[in-house]
Steps between C-alpha positions, in 0.01 A plus 500: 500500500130409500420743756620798298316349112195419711506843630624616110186323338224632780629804484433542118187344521366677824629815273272370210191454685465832708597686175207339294230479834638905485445528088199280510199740709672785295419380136196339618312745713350740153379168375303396832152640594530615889259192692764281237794646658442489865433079440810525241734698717558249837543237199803714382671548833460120631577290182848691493609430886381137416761463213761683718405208778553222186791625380743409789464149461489523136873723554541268784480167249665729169825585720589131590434342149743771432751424791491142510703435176722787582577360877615211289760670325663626776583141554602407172535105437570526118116413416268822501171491601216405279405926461819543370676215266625780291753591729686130534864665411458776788410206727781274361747782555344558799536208626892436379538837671377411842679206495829694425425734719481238811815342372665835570315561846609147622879568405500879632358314827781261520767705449299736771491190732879438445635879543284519798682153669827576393508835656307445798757228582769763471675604836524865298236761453404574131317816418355543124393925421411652257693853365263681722650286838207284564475152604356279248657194672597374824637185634480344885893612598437841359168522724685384771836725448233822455299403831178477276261310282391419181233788491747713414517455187355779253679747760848714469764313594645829706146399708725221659835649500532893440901513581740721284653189364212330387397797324855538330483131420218548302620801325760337394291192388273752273806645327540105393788444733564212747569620863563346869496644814470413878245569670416490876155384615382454902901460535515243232710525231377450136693497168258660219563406116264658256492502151342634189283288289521688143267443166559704241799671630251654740452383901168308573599362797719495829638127647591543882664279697555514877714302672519439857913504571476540896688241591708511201655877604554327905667180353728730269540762792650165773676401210678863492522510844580157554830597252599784668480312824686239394812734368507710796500152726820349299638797460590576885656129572697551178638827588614357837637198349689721221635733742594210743676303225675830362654576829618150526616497169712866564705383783286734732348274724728401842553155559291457780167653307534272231301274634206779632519614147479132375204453708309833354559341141403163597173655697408702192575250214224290735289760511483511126455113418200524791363791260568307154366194657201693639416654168547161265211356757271821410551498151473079491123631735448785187587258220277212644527190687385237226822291571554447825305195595192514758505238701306447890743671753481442898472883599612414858826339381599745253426731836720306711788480252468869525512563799792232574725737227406826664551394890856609467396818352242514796750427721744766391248754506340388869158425365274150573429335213187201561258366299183284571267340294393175327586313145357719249485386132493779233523442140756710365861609382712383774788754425238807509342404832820427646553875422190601629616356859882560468422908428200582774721351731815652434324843471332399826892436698656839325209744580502329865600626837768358736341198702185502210304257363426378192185205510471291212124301454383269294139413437354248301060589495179328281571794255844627472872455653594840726870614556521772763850674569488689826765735636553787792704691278492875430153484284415666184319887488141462403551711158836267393273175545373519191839555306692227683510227234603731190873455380731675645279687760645524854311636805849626635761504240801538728379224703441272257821563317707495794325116570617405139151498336467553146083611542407191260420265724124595614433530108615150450272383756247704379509338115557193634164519700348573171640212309328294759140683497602581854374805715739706709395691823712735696448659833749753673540727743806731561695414785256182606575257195384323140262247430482366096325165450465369144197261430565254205137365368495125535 
């Protein structure tokens, strides 16, 4: 401000100067006698440049008596300066202003503050557009969900995602109507909500919200296939036992198959209170283990208890059943590790060979207690390896069925592992054997 009135003021008087040193030679020269004017003349032309050369400090000094007061005003403190007591209400009002003013800031800046931690802590994305479908807000999740960053913001939205739903979405949100779709990013799956944010009867706005619902749609796909398994499993032992039971019933059966076709109902009805009984446990692993007591378990007896009910099995199906080890302490839910144990190794005797071997070990380090079940059994391909521990799955269904398993069991073991923070490593090959060792954290 005092650059451009010092500028203002020397201007004018720079102006005034040249025009009169101009006017002055011209109205004087018919009054001046010649050897007059060529003493008058230099006089003319110098005393003009040397009020040019006084008036910038003169403008210099004139421009901040004129600021000064004024730079004083832009911070109004309800007193005016001295140059101006006339204007005391402006700077009272002012004043009351500014103060209102900063109220207003501070509040906006809060509620700022506390939009900005509320959503940021959100595990969703939020979007805020405008009609014309650019960001004007962004929160962490959505950055993250969008693979991007805060700079884009003040860009189209259809910069980040340009799919046929998200334009329809939007569409939908102009014409002030609420809309959700799905949405498949990197092979993740997203559920979109957007929403119109009207004034006036008249859209201003767009809310979007992206969800990520992944492992939502693979929880709610087991859960589908996890039913369907389930019917298809009872359903074959109860068609056996109903036909079984209906021949009995009909008089059809002779009197010396009664007791084969006793045996195929008794066999089956097993069958199906293994499967129950297998399922409770998975749903008691889904539900949460909050009440069944922890307490510090001796992972080499639970191992020996194990094996002790299994050598008959062993025996009956030709296989060596041994174990080795020390006392090993874990913390933990004595009926879930007992599982643990009791399933490897009864997967480990079925999926043997005649004269096999099954070694049990127990090992007790600074850092962690290791249980390693070892067989010389028919191994697992390297692409089912990965699929072994979901429910239901079998490497070789008519195998396993025919050996009275109900495909549960490696899940069990595998939730149960996870109750216990413990890691589970398996390593097969066809035809040579299995190797799965589960290290529980000390």
């Amino acid at each position: 401000m005092t650059k451009r009135i010092f500028l203002a003021i020397f201007a004018v008087t720079a102006t005034t100067v040249l025009l009169s040193a101009i006017l002055l030679p011209i109205l004087l020269v018919p009054y001046l006698q010649a050897d007059t004017l060529s003493y008058v003349l230099p006089l003319l032309i110098l005393i003009p440049l040397l009020l040019i050369l006084l008036a910038a400090p003169l403008a210099l000094l004139t421009a901040k008596k004129i600021t000064n007061p004024l730079r004083q005003i832009q911070k109004p403190s309800g007193n005016p300066p001295a140059a101006y007591q006339e204007l005391s209400p402006l700077f009272r009002r002012l004043a009351e202003q500014k103060e209102q003013l900063a109220a207003k800031d501070a509040e906006l800046q809060r509620r700022k503050n506390e939009f900005e931690t509320a959503t940021n802590h959100m595990s969703e994305g939020l979007i805020l557009l405008d009609e014309n479908a650019t960001v004007l807000s962004i929160n962490r999740s959505g950055t993250k969900l969008l693979r991007t960053d805060f700079s884009c913001v003040g860009n189209s939205i259809f910069q980040l995602q340009d799919s046929a739903q998200m334009h329809k979405l939007f569409e939908d949100a102009r014409h002030g109507e609420h809309a959700e779709s799905t949405v498949v990013l990197d092979e993740q799956e997203y559920r979109v909500s957007v929403g119109p944010t009207m004034e006036a009867n008249r859209v201003v706005g767009i809310n979007l919200l992206i969800t990520d619902i992944t492992e939502e749609e693979k929880a709610e796909k087991l859960r589908q296939e996890f039913t369907a398994n389930v019917s298809h499993e009872l359903k074959t032992p109860l068609h056996t036992i109903s036909g079984c039971a209906e021949l009995l019933a009909g008089g059809m059966v002779k009197t010396e198959d009664v007791p084969h076709f006793s045996e195929r109902i008794y066999t089956e009805a097993k069958r199906m209170i293994t499967l129950v009984e297998d399922i409770i446990k998975l749903s008691h692993l889904d539900e949460g283990v909050s009440d069944m007591q922890r307490e510090s378990v001796d992972l080499y007896t639970l191992a020996n208890a194990s094996i002790q009910s299994l050598s008959q099995v062993a025996q009956e199906a030709g296989v060596k059943l041994t174990l080795r080890g020390t006392s090993a302490p874990v913390y933990g839910i004595r009926q879930l590790l007992s599982l643990i144990i009791f399933n490897l190794c009864e997967n480990a005797i079925k999926y043997n060979k005649k004269n096999g071997r099954v070694d049990v070990t127990v090992q007790n380090t600074d850092v962690s207690v290791i249980l390693t079940v070892k067989d010389t059994g028919i191994g697992i391909p390297k692409g089912e390896q990965e699929r072994i521990f979901e429910r239901f799955y079998r490497v070789d269904k008519s195998h396993s069925k025919a050996l009275g398993g109900t495909g549960l069991g490696l899940s069990i073991v595998k939730h149960s592992a996870k109750v216990h923070r413990a890691k589970i490593d398996l390593q097969s090959t066809p035809g040579v054997g299995t190797t799965v060792t589960v290290q529980f954290p000390k």
